[in-house]
mmCIF file as gemmi writes it, N, C-alpha and C atoms, coordinates in Angstrom:
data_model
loop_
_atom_site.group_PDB
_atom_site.id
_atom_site.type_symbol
_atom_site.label_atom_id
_atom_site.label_alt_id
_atom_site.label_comp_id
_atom_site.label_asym_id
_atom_site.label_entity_id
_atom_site.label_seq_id
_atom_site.pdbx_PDB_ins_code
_atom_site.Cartn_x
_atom_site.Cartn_y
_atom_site.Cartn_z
_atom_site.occupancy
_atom_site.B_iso_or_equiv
_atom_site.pdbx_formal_charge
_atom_site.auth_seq_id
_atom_site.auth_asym_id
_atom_site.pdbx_PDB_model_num
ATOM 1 N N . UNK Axp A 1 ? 1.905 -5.575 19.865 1 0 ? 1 A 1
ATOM 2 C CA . UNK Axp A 1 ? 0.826 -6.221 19.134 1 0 ? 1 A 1
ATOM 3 C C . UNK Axp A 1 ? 0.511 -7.557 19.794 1 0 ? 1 A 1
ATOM 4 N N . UNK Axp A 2 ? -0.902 -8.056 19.933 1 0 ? 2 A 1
ATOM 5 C CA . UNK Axp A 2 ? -1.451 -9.034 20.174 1 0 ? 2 A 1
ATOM 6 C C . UNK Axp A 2 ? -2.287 -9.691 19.417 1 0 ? 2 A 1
ATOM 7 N N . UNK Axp A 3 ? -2.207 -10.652 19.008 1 0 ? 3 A 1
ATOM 8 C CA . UNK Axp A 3 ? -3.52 -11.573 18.489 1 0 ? 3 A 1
ATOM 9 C C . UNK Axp A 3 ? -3.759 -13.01 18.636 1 0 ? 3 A 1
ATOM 10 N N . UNK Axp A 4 ? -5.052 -13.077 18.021 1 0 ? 4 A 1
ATOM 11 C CA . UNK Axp A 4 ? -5.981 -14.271 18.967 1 0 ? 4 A 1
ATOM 12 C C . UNK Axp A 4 ? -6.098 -15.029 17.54 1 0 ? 4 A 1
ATOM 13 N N . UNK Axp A 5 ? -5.838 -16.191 17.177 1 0 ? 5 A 1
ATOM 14 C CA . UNK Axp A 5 ? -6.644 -17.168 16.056 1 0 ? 5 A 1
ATOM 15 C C . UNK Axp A 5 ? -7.668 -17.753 16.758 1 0 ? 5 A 1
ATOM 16 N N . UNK Axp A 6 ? -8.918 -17.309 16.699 1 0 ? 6 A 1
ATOM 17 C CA . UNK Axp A 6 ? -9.834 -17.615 17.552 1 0 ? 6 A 1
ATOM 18 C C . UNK Axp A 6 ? -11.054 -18.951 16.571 1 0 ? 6 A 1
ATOM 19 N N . UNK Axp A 7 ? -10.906 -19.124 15.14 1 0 ? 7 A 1
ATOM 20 C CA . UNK Axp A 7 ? -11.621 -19.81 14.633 1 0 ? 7 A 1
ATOM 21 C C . UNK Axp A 7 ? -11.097 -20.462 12.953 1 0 ? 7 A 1
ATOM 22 N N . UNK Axp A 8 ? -10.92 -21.883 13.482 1 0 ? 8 A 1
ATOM 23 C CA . UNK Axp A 8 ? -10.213 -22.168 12.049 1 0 ? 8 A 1
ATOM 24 C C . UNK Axp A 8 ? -10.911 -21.929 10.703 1 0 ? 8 A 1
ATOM 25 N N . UNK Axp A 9 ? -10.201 -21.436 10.103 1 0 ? 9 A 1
ATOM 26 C CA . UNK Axp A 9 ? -11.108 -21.334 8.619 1 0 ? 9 A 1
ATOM 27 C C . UNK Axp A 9 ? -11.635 -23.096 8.05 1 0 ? 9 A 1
ATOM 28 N N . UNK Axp A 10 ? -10.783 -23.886 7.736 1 0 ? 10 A 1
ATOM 29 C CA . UNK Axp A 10 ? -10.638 -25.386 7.409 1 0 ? 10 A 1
ATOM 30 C C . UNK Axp A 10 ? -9.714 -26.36 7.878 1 0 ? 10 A 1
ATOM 31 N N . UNK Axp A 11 ? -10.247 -27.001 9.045 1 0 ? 11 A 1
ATOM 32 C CA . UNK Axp A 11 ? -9.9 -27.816 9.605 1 0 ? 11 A 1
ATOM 33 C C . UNK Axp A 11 ? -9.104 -28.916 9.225 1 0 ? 11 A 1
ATOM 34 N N . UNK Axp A 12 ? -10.14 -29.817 8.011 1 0 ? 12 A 1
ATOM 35 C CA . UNK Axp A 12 ? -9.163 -30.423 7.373 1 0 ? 12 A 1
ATOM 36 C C . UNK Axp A 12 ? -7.793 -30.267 6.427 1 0 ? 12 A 1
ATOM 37 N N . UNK Axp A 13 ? -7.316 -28.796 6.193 1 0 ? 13 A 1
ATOM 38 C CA . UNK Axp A 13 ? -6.365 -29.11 5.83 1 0 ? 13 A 1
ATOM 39 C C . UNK Axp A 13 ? -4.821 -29.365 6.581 1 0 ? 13 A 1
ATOM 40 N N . UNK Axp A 14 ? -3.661 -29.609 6.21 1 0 ? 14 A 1
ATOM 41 C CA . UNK Axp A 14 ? -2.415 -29.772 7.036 1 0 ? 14 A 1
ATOM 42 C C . UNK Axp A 14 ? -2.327 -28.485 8.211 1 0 ? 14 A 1
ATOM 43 N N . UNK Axp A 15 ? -2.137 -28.447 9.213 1 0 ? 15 A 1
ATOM 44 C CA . UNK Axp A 15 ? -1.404 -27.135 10.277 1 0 ? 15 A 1
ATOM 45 C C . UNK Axp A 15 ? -0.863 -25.65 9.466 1 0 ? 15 A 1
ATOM 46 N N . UNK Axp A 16 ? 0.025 -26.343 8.737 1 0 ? 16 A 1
ATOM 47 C CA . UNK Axp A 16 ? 0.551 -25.173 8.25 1 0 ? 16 A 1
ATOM 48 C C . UNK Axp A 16 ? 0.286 -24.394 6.954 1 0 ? 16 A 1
ATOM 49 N N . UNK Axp A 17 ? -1.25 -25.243 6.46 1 0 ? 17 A 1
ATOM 50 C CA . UNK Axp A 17 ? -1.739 -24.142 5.455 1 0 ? 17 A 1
ATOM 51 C C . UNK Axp A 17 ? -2.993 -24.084 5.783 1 0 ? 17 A 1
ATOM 52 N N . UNK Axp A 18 ? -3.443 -24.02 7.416 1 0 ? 18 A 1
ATOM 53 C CA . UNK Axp A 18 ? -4.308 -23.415 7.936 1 0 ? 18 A 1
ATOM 54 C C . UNK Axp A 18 ? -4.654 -22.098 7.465 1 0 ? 18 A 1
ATOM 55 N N . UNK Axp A 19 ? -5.791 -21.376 7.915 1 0 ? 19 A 1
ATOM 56 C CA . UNK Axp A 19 ? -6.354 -20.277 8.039 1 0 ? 19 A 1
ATOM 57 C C . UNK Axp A 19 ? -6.99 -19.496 9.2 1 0 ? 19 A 1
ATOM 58 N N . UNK Axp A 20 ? -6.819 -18.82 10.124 1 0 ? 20 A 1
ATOM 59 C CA . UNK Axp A 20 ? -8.125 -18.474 11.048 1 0 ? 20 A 1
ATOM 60 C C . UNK Axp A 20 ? -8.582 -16.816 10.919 1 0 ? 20 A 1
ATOM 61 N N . UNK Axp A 21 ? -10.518 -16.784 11.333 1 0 ? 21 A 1
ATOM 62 C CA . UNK Axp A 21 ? -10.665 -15.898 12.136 1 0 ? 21 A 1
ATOM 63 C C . UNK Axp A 21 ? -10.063 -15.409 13.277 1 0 ? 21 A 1
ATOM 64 N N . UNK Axp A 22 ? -10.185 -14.477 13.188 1 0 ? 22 A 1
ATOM 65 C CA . UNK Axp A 22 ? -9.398 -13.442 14.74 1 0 ? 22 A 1
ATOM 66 C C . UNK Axp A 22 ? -9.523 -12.027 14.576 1 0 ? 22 A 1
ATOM 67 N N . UNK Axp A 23 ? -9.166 -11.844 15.798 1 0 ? 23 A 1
ATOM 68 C CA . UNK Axp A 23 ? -8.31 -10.478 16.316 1 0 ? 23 A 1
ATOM 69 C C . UNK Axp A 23 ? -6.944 -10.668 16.233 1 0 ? 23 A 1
ATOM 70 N N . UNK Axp A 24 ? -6.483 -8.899 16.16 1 0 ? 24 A 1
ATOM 71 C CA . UNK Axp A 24 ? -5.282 -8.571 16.668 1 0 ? 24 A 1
ATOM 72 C C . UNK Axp A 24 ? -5.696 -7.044 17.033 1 0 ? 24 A 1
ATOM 73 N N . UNK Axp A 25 ? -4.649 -6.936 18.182 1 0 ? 25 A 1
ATOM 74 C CA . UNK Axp A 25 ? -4.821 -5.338 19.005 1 0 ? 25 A 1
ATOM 75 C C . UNK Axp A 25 ? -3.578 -4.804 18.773 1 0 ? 25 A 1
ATOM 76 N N . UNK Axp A 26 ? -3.319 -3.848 18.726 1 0 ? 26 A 1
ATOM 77 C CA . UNK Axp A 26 ? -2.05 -2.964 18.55 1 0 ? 26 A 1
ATOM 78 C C . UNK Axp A 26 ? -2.608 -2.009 19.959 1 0 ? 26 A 1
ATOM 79 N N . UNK Axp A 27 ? -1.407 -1.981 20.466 1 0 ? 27 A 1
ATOM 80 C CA . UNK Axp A 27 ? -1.595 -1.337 21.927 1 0 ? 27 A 1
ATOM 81 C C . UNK Axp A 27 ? -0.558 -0.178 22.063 1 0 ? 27 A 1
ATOM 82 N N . UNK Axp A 28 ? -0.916 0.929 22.297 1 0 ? 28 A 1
ATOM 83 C CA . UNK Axp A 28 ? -0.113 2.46 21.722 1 0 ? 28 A 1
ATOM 84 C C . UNK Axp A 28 ? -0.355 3.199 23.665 1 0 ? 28 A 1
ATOM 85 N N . UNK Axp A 29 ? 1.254 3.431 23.883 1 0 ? 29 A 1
ATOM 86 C CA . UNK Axp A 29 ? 0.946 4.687 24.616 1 0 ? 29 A 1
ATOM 87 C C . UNK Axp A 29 ? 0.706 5.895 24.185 1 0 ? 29 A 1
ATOM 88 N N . UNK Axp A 30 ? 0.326 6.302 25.072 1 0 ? 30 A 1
ATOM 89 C CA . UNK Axp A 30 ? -0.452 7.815 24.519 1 0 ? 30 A 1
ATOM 90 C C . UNK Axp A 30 ? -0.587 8.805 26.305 1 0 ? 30 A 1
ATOM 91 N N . UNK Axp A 31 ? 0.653 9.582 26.098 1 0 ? 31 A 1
ATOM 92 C CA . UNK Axp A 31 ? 0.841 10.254 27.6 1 0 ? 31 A 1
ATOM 93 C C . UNK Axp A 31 ? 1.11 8.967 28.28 1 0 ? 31 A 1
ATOM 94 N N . UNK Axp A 32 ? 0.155 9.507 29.522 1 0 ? 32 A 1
ATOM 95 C CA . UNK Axp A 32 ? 0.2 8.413 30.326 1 0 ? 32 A 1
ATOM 96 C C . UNK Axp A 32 ? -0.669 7.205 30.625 1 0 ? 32 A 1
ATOM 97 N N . UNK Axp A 33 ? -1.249 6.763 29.059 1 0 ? 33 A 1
ATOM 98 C CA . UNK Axp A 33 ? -2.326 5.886 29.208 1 0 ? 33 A 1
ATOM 99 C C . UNK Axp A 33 ? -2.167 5.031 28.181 1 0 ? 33 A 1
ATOM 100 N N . UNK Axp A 34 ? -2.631 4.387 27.844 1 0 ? 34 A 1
ATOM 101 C CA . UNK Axp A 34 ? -2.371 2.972 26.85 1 0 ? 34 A 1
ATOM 102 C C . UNK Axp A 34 ? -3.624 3.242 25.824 1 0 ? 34 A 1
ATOM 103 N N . UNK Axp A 35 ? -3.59 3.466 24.731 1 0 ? 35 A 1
ATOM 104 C CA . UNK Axp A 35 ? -4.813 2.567 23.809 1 0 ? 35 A 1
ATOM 105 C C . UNK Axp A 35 ? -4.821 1.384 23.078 1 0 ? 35 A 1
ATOM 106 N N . UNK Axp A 36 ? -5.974 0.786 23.113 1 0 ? 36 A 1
ATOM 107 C CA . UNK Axp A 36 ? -6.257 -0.296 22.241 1 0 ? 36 A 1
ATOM 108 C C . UNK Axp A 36 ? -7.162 0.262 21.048 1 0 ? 36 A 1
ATOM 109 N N . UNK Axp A 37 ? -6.091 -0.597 19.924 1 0 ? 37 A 1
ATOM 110 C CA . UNK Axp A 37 ? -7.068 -0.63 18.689 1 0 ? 37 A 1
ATOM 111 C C . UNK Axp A 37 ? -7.055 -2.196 18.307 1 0 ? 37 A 1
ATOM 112 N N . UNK Axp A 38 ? -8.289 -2.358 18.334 1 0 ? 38 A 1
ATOM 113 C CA . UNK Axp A 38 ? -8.965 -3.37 17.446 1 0 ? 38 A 1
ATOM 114 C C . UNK Axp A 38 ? -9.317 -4.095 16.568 1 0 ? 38 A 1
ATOM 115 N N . UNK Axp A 39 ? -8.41 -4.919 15.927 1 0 ? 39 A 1
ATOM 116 C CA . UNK Axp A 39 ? -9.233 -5.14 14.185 1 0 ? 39 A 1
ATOM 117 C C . UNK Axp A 39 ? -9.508 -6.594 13.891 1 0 ? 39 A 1
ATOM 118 N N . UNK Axp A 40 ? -10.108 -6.796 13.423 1 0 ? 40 A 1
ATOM 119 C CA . UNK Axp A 40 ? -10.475 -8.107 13.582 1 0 ? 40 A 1
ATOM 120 C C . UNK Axp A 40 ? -10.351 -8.73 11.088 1 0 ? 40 A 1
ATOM 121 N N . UNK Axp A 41 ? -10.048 -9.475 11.58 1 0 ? 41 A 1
ATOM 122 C CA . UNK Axp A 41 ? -10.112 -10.209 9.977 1 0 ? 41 A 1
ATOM 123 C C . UNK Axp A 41 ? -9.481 -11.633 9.688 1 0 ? 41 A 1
ATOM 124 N N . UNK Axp A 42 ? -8.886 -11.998 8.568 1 0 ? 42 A 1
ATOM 125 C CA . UNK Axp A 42 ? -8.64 -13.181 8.277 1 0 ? 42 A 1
ATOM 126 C C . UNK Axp A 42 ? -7.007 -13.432 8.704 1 0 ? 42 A 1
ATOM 127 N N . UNK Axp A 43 ? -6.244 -14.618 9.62 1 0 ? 43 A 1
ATOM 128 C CA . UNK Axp A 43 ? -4.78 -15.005 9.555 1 0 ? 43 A 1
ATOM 129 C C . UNK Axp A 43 ? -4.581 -15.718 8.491 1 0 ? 43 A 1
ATOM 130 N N . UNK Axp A 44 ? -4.214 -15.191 7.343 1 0 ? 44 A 1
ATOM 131 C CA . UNK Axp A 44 ? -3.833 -16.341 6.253 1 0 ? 44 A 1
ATOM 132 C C . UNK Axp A 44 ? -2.797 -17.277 5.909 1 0 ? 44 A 1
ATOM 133 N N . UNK Axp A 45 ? -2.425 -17.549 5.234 1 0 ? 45 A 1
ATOM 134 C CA . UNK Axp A 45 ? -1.673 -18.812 5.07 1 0 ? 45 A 1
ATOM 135 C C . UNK Axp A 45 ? -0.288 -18.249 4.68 1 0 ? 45 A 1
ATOM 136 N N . UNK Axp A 46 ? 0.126 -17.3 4.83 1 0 ? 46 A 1
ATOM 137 C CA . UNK Axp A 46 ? 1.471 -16.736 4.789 1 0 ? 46 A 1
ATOM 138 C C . UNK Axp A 46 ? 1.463 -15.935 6.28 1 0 ? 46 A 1
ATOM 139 N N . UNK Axp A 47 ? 0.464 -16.041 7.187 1 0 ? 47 A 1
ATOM 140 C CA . UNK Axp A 47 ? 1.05 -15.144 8.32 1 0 ? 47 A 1
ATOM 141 C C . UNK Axp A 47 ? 0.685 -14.153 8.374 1 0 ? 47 A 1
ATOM 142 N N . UNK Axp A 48 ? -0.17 -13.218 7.438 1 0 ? 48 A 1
ATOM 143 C CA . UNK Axp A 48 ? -0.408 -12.145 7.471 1 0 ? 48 A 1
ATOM 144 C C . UNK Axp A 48 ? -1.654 -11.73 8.092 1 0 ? 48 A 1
ATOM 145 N N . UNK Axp A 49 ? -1.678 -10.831 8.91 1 0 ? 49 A 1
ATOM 146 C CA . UNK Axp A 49 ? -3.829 -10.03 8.805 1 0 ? 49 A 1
ATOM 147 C C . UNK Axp A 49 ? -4.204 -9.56 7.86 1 0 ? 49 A 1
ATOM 148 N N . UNK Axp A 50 ? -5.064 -10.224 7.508 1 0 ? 50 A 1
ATOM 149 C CA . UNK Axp A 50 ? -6.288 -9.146 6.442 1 0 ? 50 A 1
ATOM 150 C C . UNK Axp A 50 ? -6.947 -8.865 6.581 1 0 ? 50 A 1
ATOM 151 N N . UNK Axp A 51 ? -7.26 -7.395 6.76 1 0 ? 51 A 1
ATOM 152 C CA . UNK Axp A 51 ? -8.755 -6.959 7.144 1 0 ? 51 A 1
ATOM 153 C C . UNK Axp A 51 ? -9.407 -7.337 6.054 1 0 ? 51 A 1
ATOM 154 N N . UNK Axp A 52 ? -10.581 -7.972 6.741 1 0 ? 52 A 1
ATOM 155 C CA . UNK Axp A 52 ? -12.028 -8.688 6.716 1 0 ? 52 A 1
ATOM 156 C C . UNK Axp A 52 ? -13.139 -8.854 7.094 1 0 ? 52 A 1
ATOM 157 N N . UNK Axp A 53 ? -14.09 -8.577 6.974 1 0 ? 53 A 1
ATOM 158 C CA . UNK Axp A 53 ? -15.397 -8.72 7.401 1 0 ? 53 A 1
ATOM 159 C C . UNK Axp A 53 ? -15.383 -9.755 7.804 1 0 ? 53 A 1
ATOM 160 N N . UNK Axp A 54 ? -15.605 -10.431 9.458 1 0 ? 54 A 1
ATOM 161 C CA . UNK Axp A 54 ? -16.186 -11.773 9.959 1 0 ? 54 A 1
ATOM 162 C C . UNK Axp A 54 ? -17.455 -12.695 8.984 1 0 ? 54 A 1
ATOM 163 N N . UNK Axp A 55 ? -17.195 -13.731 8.548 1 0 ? 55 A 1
ATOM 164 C CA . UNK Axp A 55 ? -18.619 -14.699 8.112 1 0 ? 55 A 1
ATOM 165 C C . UNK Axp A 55 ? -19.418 -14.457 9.566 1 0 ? 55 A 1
ATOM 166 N N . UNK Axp A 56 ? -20.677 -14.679 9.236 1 0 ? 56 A 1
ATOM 167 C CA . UNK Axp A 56 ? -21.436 -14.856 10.709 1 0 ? 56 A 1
ATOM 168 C C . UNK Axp A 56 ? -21.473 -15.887 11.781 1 0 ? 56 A 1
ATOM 169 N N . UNK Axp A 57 ? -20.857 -17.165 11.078 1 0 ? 57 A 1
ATOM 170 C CA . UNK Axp A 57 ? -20.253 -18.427 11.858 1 0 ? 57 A 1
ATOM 171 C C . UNK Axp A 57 ? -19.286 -18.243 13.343 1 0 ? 57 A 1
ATOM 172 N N . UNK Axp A 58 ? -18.425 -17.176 12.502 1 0 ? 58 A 1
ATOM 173 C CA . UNK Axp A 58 ? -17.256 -16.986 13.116 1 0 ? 58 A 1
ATOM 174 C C . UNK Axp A 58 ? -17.514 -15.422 14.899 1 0 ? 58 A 1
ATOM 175 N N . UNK Axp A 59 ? -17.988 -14.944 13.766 1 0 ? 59 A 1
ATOM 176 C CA . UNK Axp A 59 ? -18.455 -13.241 14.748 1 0 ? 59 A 1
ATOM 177 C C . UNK Axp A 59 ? -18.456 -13.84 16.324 1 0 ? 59 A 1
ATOM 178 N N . UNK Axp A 60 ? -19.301 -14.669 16.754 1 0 ? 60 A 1
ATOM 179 C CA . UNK Axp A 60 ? -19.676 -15.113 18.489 1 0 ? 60 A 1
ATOM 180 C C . UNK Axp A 60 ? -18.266 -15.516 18.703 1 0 ? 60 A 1
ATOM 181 N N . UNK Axp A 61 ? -17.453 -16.44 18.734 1 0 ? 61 A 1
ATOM 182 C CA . UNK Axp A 61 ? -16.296 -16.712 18.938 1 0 ? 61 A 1
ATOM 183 C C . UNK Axp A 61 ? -15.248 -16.238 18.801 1 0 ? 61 A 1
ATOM 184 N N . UNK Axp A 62 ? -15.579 -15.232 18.123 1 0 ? 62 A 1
ATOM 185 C CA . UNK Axp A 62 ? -14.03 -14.058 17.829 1 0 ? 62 A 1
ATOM 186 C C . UNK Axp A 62 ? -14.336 -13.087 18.767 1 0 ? 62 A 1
ATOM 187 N N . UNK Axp A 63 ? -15.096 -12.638 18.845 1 0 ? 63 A 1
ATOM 188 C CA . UNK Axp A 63 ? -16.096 -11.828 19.665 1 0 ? 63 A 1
ATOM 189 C C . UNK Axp A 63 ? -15.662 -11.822 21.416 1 0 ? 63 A 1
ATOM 190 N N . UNK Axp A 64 ? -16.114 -13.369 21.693 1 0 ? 64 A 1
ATOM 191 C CA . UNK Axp A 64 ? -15.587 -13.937 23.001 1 0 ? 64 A 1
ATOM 192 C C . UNK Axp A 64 ? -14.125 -13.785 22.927 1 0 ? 64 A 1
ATOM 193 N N . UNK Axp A 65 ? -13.656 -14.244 22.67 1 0 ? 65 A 1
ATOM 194 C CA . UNK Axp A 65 ? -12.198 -14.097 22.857 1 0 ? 65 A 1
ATOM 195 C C . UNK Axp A 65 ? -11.488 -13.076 23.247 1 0 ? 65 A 1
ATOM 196 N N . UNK Axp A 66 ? -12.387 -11.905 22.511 1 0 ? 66 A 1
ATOM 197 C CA . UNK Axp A 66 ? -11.8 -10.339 22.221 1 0 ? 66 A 1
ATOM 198 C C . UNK Axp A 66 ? -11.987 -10.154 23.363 1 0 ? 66 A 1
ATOM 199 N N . UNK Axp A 67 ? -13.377 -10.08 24.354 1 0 ? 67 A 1
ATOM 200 C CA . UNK Axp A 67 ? -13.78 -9.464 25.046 1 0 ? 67 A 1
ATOM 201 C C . UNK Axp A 67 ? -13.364 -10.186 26.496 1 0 ? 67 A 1
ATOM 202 N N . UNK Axp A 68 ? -12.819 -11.521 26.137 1 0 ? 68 A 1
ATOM 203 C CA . UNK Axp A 68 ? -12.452 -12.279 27.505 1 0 ? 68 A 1
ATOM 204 C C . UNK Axp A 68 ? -10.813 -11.618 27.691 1 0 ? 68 A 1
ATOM 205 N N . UNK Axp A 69 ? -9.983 -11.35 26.403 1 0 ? 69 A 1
ATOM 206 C CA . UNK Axp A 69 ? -8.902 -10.713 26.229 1 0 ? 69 A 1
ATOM 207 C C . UNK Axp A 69 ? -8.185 -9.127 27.249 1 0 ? 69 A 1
ATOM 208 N N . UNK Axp A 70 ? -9.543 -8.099 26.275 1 0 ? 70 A 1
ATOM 209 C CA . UNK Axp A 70 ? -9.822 -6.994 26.771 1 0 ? 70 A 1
ATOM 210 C C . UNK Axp A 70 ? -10.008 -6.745 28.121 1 0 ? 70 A 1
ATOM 211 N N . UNK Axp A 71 ? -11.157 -7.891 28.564 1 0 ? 71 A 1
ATOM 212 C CA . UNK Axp A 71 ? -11.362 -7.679 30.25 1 0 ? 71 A 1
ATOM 213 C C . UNK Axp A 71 ? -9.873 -7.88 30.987 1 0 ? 71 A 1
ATOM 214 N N . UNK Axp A 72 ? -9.405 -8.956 30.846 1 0 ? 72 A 1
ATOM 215 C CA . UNK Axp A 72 ? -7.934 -8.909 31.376 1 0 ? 72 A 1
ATOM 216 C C . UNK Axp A 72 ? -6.99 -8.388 31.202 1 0 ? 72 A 1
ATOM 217 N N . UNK Axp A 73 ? -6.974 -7.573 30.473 1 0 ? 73 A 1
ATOM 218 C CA . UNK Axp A 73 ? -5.769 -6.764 29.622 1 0 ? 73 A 1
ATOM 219 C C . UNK Axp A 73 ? -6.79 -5.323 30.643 1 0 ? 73 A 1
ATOM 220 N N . UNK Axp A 74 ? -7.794 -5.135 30.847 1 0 ? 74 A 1
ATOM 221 C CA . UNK Axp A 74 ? -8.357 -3.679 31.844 1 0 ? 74 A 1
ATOM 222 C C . UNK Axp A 74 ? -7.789 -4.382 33.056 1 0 ? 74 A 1
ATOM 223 N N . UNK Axp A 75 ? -8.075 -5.071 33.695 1 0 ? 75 A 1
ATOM 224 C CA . UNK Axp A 75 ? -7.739 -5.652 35.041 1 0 ? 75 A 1
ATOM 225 C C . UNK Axp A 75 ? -6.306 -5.62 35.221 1 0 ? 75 A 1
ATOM 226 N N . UNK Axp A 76 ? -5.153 -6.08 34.559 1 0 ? 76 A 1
ATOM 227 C CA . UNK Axp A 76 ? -3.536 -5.835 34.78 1 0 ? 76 A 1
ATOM 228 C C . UNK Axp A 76 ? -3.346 -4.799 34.685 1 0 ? 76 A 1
ATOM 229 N N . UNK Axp A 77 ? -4.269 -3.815 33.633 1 0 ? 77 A 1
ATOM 230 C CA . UNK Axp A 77 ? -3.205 -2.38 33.411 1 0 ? 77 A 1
ATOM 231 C C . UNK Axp A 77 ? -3.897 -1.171 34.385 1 0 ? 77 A 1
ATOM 232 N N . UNK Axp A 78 ? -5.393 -1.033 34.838 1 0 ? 78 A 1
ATOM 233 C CA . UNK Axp A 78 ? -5.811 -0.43 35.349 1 0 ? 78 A 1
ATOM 234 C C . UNK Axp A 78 ? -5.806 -0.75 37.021 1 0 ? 78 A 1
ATOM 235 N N . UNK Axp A 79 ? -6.169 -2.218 37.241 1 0 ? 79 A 1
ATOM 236 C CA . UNK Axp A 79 ? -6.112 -2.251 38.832 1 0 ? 79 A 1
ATOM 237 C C . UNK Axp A 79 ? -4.789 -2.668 39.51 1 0 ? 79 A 1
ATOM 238 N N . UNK Axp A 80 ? -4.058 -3.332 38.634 1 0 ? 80 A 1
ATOM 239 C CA . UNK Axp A 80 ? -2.749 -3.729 38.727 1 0 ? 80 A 1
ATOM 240 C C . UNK Axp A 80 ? -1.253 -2.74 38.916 1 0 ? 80 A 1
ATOM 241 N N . UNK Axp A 81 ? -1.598 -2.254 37.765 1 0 ? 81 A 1
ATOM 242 C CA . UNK Axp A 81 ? -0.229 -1.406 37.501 1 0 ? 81 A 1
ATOM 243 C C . UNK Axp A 81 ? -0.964 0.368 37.608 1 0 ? 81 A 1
ATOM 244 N N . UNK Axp A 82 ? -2.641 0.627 37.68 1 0 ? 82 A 1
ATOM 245 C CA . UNK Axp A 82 ? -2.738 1.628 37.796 1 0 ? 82 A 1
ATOM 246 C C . UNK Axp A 82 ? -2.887 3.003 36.498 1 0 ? 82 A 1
ATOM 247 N N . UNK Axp A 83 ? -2.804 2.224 35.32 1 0 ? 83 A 1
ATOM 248 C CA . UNK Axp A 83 ? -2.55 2.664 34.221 1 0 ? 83 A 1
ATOM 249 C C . UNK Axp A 83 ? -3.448 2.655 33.392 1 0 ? 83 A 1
ATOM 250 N N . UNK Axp A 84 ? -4.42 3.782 33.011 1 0 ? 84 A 1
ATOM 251 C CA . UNK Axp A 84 ? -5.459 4.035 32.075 1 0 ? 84 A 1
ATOM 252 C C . UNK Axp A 84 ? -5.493 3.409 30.956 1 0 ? 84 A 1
ATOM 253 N N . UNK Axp A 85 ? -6.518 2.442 30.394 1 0 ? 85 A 1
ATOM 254 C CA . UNK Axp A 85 ? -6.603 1.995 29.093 1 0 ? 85 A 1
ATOM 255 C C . UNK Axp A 85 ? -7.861 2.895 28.251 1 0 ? 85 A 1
ATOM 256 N N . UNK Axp A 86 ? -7.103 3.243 27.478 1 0 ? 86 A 1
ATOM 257 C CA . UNK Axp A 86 ? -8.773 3.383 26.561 1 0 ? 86 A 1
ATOM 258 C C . UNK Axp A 86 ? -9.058 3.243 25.024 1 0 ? 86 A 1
ATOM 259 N N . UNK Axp A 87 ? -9.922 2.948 24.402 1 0 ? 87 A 1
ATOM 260 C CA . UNK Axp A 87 ? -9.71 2.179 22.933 1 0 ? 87 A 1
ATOM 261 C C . UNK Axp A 87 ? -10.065 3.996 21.693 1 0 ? 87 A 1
ATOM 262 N N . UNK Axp A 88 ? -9.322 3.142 21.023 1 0 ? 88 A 1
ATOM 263 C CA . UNK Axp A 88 ? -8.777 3.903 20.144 1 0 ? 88 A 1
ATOM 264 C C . UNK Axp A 88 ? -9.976 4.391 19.162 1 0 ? 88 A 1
ATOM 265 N N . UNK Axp A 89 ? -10.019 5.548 18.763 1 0 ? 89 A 1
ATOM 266 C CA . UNK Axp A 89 ? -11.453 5.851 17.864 1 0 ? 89 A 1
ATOM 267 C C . UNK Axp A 89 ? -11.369 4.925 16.91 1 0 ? 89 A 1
ATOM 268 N N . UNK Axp A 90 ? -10.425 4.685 16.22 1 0 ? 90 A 1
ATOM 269 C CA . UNK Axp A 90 ? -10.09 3.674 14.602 1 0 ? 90 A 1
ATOM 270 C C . UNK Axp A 90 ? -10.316 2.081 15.405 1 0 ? 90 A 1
ATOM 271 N N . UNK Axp A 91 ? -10.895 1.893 16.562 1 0 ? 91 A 1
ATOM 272 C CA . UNK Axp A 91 ? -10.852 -0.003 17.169 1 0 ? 91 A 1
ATOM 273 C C . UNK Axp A 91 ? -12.265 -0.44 16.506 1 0 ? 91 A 1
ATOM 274 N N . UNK Axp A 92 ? -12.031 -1.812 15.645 1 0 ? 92 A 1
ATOM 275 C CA . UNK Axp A 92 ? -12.985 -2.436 15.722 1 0 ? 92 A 1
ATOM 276 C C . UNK Axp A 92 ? -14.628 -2.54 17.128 1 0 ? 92 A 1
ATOM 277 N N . UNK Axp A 93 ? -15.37 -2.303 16.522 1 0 ? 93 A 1
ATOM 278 C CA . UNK Axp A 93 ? -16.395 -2.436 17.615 1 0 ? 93 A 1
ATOM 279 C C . UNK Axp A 93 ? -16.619 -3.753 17.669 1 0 ? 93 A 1
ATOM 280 N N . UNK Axp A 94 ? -16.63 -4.767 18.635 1 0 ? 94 A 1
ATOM 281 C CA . UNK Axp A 94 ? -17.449 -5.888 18.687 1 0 ? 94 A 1
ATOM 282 C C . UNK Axp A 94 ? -18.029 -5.888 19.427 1 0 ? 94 A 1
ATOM 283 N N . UNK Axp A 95 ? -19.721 -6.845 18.789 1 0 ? 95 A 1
ATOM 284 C CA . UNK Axp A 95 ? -21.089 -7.087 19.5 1 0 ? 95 A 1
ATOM 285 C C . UNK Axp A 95 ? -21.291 -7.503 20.822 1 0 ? 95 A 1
């Protein structure tokens, strides 16, 4: 598993009863190839993911992240090590 806190929910409060938008990927072999699944929702204040619908504030910047993520995560496993990635029917789509 991987994930990104890509957008604070409220800034002003203390660090540790933050909130963020994000991703997280769960990355599954499968034969001889890797999938990614996708989900994107809220990191809350105990640590947990919740799937969530993005506010529209947030979507462009979670978005980027995912996709600056993904590109490098194709580049190590496919040109690198040679090893098929492909995303999972159940992966979040992002725009």
């Amino acid at each position: 598993m991987f994930d990104c806190l890509s957008v604070c929910v409220n800034d002003k409060k203390s660090p540790e009863q933050r909130e963020f938008w994000g991703w997280w990927l769960e990355l599954e072999k499968n034969g001889e190839a890797f999938e990614a699944r996708y989900r994107s929702g809220l990191y809350d204040v105990t640590g947990e993911w919740q799937d969530k619908a993005l506010p529209k504030k947030a979507i462009q910047d979670v978005t980027r992240t995912q996709e600056v993520f993904h590109q490098k995560l194709l580049e190590t496993l496919e040109k690198e090590f040679e090893i098929p990635l492909a995303i999972h029917k159940e992966s979040v789509e992002f725009v």
